[in-house]
C-alpha positions in Angstrom: 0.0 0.0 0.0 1.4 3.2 -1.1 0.6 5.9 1.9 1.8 9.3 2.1 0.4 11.0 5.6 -1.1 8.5 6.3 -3.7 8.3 3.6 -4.2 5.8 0.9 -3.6 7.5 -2.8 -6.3 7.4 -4.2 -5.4 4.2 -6.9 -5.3 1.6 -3.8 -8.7 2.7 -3.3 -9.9 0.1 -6.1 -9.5 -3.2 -5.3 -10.7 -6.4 -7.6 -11.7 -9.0 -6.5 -8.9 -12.3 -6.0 -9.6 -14.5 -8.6 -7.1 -17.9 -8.5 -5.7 -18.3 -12.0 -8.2 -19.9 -14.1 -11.1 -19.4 -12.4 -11.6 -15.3 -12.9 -15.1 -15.2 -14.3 -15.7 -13.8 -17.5 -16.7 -10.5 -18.1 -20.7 -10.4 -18.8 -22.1 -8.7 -22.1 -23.4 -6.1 -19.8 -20.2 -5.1 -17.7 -18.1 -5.1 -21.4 -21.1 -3.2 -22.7 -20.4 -0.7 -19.9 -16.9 -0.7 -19.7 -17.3 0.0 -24.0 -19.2 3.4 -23.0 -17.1 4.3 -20.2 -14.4 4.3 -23.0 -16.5 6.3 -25.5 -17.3 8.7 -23.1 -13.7 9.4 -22.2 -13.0 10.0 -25.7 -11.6 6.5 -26.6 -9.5 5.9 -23.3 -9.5 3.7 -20.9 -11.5 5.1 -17.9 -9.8 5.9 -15.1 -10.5 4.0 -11.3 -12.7 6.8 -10.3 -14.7 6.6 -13.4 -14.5 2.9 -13.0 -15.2 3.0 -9.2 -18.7 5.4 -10.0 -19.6 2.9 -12.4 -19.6 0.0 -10.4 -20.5 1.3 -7.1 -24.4 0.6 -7.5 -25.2 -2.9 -6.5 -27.0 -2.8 -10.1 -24.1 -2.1 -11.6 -23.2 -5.3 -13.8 -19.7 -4.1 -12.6 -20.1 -4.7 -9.1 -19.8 -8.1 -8.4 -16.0 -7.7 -10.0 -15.2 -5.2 -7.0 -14.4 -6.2 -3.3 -16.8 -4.4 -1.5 -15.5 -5.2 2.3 -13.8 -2.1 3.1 -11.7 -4.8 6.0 -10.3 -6.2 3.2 -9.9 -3.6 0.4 -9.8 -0.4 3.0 -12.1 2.6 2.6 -12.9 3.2 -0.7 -14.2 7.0 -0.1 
């Protein structure tokens, strides 16, 4: 963890879930459909974690079963 005063920066705030090699699951058509628009909207780049992290926050979010939510595990996220 990178920590400068004591806070977290800002990209150790988004933390995927552990997958073991091999069993990561695939990405649905719904999370690559969002992911897709995410990148349109930020003019053909890859969006960045606190794009990412807005996206998937919702529990509707088709991203948001990819995201450890626990903040004892991952740490505060906001």
């Amino acid at each position: 963890m990178s920590e400068r005063n004591g806070r977290r920066k800002p990209q150790d705030k988004l933390k995927p879930k552990f997958y073991a090699p091999g069993n990561e699951p695939e990405l649905t058509e719904a999370a690559r459909l969002l992911v897709e628009g995410l990148i349109e909207t930020n003019g053909g780049r890859l969006p960045t974690q606190e794009q990412l992290m807005a996206a998937a926050r919702p529990k509707s979010s088709p991203l948001h079963r990819y995201f450890d939510w626990d903040d004892s595990i991952s740490g505060p996220l906001n």
